[in-house]
LUMNUKE-830509 format. One record per residue (C-alpha): residue in three letters; x, y, z. Coordinates in Angstrom, 3 decimals, padded with zeros to 6 digits. Layout:
% residues N
Ala;X;Y;Z
...
***
This chain:
% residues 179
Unk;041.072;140.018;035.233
Unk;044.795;139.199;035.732
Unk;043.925;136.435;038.506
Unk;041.421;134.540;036.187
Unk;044.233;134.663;033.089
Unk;047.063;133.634;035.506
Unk;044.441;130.935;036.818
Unk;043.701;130.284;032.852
Unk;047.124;129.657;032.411
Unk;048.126;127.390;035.391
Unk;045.516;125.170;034.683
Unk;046.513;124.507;030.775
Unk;049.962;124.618;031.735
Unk;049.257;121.523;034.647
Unk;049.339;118.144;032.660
Unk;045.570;116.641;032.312
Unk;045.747;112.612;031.250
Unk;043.800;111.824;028.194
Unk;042.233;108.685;029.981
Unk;040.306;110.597;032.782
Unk;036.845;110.600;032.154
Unk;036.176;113.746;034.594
Unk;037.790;116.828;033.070
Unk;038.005;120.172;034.342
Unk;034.851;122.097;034.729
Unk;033.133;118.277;034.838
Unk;030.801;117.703;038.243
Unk;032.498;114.977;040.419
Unk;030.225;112.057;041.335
Unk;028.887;112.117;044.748
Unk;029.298;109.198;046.958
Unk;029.683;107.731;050.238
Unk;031.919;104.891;051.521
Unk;033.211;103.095;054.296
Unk;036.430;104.830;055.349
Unk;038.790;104.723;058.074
Unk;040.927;107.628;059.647
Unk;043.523;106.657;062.574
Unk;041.777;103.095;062.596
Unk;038.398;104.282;063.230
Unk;035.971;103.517;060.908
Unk;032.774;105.946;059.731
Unk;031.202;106.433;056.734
Unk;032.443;108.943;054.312
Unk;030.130;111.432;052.312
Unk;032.025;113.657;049.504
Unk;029.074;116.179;049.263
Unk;029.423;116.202;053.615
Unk;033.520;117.264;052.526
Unk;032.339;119.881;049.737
Unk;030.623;121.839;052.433
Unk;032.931;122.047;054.073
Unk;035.919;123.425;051.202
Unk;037.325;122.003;048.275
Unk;038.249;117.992;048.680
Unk;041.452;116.488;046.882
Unk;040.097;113.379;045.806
Unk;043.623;110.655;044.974
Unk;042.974;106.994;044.501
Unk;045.564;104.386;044.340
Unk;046.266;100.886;043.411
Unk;046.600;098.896;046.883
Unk;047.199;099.800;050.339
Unk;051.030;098.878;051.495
Unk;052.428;098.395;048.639
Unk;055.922;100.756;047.930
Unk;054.580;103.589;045.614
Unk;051.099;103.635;047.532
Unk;052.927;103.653;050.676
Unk;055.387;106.455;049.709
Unk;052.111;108.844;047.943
Unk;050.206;108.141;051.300
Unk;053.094;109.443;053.699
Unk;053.696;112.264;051.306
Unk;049.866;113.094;051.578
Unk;050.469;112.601;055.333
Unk;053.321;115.158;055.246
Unk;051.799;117.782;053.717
Unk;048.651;117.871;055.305
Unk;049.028;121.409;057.163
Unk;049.726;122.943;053.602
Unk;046.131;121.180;052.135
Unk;044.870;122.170;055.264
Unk;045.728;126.152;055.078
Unk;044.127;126.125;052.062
Unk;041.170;124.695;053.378
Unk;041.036;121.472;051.616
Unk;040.901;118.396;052.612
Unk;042.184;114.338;051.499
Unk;040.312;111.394;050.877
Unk;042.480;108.379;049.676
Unk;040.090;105.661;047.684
Unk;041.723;102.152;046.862
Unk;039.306;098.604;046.574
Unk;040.985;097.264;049.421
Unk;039.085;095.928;052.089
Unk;037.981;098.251;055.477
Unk;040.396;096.342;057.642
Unk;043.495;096.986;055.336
Unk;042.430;100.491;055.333
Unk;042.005;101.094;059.248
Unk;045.470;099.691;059.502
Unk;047.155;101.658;056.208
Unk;044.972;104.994;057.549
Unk;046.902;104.586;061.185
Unk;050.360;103.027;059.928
Unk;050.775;104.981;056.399
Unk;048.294;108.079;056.786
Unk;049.952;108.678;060.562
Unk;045.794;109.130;061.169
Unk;046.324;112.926;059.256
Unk;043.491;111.974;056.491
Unk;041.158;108.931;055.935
Unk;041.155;106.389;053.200
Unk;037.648;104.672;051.451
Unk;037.500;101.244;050.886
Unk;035.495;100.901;047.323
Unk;035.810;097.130;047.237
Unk;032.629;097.133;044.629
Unk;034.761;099.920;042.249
Unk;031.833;101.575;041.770
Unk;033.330;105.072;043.407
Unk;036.208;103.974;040.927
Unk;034.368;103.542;037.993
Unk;032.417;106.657;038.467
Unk;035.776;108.425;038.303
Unk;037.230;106.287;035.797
Unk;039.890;105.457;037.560
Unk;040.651;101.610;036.675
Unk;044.009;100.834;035.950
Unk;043.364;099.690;032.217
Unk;045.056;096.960;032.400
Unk;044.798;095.236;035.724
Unk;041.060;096.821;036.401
Unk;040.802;095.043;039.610
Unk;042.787;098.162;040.722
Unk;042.678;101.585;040.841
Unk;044.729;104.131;038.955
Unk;047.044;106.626;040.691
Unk;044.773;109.760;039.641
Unk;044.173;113.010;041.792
Unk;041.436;114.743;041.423
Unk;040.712;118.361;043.350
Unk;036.888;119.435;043.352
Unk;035.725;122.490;044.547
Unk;032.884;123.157;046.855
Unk;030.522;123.156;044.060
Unk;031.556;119.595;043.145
Unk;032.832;120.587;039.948
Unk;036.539;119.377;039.070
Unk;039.046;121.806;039.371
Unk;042.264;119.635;038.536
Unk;043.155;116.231;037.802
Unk;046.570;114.080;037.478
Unk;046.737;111.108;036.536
Unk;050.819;109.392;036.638
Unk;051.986;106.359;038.401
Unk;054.778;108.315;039.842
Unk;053.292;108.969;043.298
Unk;055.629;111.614;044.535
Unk;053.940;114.524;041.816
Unk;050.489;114.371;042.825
Unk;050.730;116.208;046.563
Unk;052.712;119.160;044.622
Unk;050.299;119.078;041.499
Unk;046.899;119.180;043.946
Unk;048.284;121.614;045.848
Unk;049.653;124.710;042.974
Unk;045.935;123.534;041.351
Unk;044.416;124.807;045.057
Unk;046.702;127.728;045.565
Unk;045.479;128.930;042.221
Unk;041.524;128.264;042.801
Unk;042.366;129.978;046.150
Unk;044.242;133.307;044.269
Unk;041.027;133.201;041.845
Unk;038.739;133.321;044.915
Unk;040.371;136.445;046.587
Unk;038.897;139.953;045.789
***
């Protein structure tokens, strides 16, 4: 009883944007996309991810630029702690395949791929437009667990809070999981 009111109270206490259409307790849209990790490029399936453990979903505006650059590396950084919770990172941005083979080998150091959703429909699903230049994403993380249903979500152009925000959201999922 004390884990599900301390995970009660971490999750109200973690800042939830008004704009996100997905809320907690909300089922994530499935989809697939091309994505690239280290340069190579397959085909990425979120419900293939969810059966494997919970999936921290981030999408940002455009690959290379400063604060998707710096969010990316951070991501990159702090892989082994995503990792040892048994998560995993999928980057989504509507640039192009070929930007994102380069940005998933320069930027990701090849530690977690990035979708290209050049049609915004993953983005849309998500509604994660930037409202007003819509051509881009929106620096929003989600975290879904295995279920598909939405665990956390953050939504700030600041890209340096999202790693630590995903990850205290999965370290509490993770305490409410334990017997």
């Amino acid at each position: 009883m004390k884990r599900i009111l301390a995970l009660v109270l971490v999750l109200l206490s973690l800042p939830w944007s008004a704009q996100a259409a997905l809320d907690v307790g909300d089922s994530a849209p499935n989809f697939t996309a091309p994505a690239a990790l280290g340069g190579k490029v397959f085909k990425y399936s979120l419900s293939d991810a969810l059966s494997k453990g919970p999936v921290v979903l981030y999408f940002f505006p455009a690959a290379f630029s400063v604060g998707c650059s710096i969010e990316a590396h951070a991501f990159a950084e702090s892989i082994g702690q995503f990792e040892a919770l048994g998560a995993s990172v999928i980057g989504v941005s509507g640039d192009d395949i070929d930007t994102l083979s380069k940005f998933s080998t320069q930027t990701c150091q090849g530690k977690f791929p990035v979708a290209s959703d050049e049609g915004k429909t993953v983005i849309k699903a998500y509604d994660a437009a930037m409202q007003t230049r819509p051509e881009f994403a929106n620096r929003i993380t989600y975290v879904i667990a295995p279920g598909g249903s939405v665990i956390s979500q953050y939504s700030s152009l600041n890209p340096e809070r999202h790693i630590e925000k995903s990850l205290a959201a999965l370290r509490v999922w993770v305490q409410s999981k334990r017997p």
